[in-house]
N, C-alpha and C positions, 0 to 999 in steps of 0.2 A: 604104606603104599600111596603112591600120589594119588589123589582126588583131585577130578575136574568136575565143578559143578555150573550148572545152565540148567535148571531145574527150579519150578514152583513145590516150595511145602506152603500150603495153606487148604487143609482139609474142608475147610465152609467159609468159602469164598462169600455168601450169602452174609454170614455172619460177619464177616471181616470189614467188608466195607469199603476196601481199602480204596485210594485214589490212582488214575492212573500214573505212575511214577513221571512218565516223559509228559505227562500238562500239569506237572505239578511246578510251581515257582521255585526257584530254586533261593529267589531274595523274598523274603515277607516284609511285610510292611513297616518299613522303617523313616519314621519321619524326621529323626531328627539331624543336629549336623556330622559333619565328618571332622574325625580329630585325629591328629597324627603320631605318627608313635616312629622314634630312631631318625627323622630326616632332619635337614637342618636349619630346617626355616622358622621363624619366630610361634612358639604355643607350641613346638614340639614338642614331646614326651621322651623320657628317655627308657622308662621302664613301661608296658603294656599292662601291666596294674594299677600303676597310676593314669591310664588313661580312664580305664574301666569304672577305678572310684570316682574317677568325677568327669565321668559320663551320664550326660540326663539318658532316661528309660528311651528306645529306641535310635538312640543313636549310630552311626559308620565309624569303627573305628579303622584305620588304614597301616600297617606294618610294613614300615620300609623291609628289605633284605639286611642281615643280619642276626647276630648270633645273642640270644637273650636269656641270660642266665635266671630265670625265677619260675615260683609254683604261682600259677594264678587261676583265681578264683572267681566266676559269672555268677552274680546273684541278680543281673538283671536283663530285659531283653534288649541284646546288639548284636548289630551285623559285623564281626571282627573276620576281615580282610588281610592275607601277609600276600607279600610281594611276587611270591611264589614257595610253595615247597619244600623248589632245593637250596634255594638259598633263605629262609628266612625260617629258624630253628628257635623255640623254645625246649631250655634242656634245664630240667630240674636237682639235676648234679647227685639222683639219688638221694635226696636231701626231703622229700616227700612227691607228692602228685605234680603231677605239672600241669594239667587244667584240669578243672573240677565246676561240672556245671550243676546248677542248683534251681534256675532261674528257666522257668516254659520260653520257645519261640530263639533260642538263640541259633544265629551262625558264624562256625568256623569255615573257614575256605583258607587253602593257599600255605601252607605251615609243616613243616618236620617238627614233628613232639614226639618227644624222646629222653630218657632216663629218669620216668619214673620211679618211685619208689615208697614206702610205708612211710604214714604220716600216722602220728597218735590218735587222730580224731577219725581215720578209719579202719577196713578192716582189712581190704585187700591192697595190693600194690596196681596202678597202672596207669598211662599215661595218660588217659582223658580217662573221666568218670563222670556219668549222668545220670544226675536224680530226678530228672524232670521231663517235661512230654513236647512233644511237637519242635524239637531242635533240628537242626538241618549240618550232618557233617559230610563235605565232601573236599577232594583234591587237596589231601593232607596224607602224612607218610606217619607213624607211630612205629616205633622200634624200642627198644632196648628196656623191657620192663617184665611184670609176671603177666599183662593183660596191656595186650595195646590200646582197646576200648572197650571200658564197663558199662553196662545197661545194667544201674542197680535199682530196679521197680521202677522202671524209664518205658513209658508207654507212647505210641506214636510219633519215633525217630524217624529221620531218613539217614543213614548212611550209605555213603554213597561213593564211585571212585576213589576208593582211600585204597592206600599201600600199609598192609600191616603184616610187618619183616622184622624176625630177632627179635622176638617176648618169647615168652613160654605158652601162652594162649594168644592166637593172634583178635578174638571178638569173644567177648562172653556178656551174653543176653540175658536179663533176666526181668519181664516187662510183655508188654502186648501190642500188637496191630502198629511193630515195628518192621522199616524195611528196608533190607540189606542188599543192596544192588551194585555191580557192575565193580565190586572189591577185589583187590587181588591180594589174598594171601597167604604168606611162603615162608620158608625157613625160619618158622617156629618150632621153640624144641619141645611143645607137649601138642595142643588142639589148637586148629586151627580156628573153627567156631565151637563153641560152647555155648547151650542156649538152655534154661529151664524155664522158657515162657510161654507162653500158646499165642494161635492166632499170628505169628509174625509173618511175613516175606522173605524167604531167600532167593533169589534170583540172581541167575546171569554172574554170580561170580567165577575166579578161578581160586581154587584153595588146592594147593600142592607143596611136597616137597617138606613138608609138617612133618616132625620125626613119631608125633602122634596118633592121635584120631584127627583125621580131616574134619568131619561134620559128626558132634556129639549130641544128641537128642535126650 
């Protein structure tokens, strides 16, 4: 049955603390420079891992448009920027994760991630995975995996205007005084959210059209 959700779960609001989502920054404090990744001008990058490894701690990293076949890996804090969306695709060819964050304070913005899949060193499949607290993911698409975004013991996320379309779970939580805002997710073929954490935020999403459970508690 389609689920349309616009609804707060958060039983003690007291307790939760949360911030208000719309005076929240959406860029945190990033001092250092910007570095480019796919354009063609001199210190380009051509791969977005090679930018990330030899990026000083709070750096902008900036993603032309275009098609970037790798799995990569944030062990530090950066503001990583694509072009937009629809055109600026990391796809990991099934060949393992396709980002994997490790690293407090990161952001994605702007990116299609897509074809995730099983990598040895973990345990489920899916297209971003986070281990860490306080990231910021918003105006990114995630498809083609068993979980378009994992929260594995990932406390104090924003997720945020993402598209997550064609996984088998479209968000699976597992973490605290995380919050799930203004997402649309659809034509997944099991759950559309999956959550076994407490204290999170859901809000304001639409979850439908899920061959599943819409919203699994």
């Amino acid at each position: 049955i389609p689920l349309a959700l616009g609804i707060i779960f958060a039983p003690n609001l007291s307790a939760f603390q949360f911030e208000n989502f719309s005076q929240k920054k959406l860029i945190q404090n990033y001092n250092g420079k910007i570095i480019y990744v796919g354009g063609i001008g001199p210190g380009n990058y051509s791969k977005i891992q090679d930018a990330i490894d030899n990026a000083s701690e709070g750096a902008i990293i900036f993603v032309f448009h275009g098609l970037y076949y790798e799995s990569v890996t944030i062990s530090k804090q950066l503001y990583i920027s694509g072009e937009g969306k629809e055109m600026t695709i990391i796809d990991a060819q099934k060949k393992g994760y396709t980002v994997n964050i490790s690293a407090n304070g990161v952001t994605i913005s702007g990116f299609t991630i897509q074809n995730g899949s099983y990598s040895s060193s973990l345990v489920n499949e899916a297209n971003l995975f986070i281990f860490s607290s306080d990231n910021i993911i918003t105006e990114n698409s995630f498809k083609y995996s068993e979980s378009g975004i994992m929260l594995q013991n990932a406390n104090g996320n924003i997720i945020s205007e993402n598209i997550m379309s064609y996984n088998d779970i479209g968000l699976w939580i597992s973490g605290s005084k995380n919050i799930v805002t203004r997402n649309f997710i659809t034509n997944n073929s099991d759950m559309g959210i999956d959550t076994f954490g407490s204290d999170n935020l859901i809000s304001g999403n639409i979850v439908t059209n899920n061959k599943g459970t819409g919203l699994y508690f």
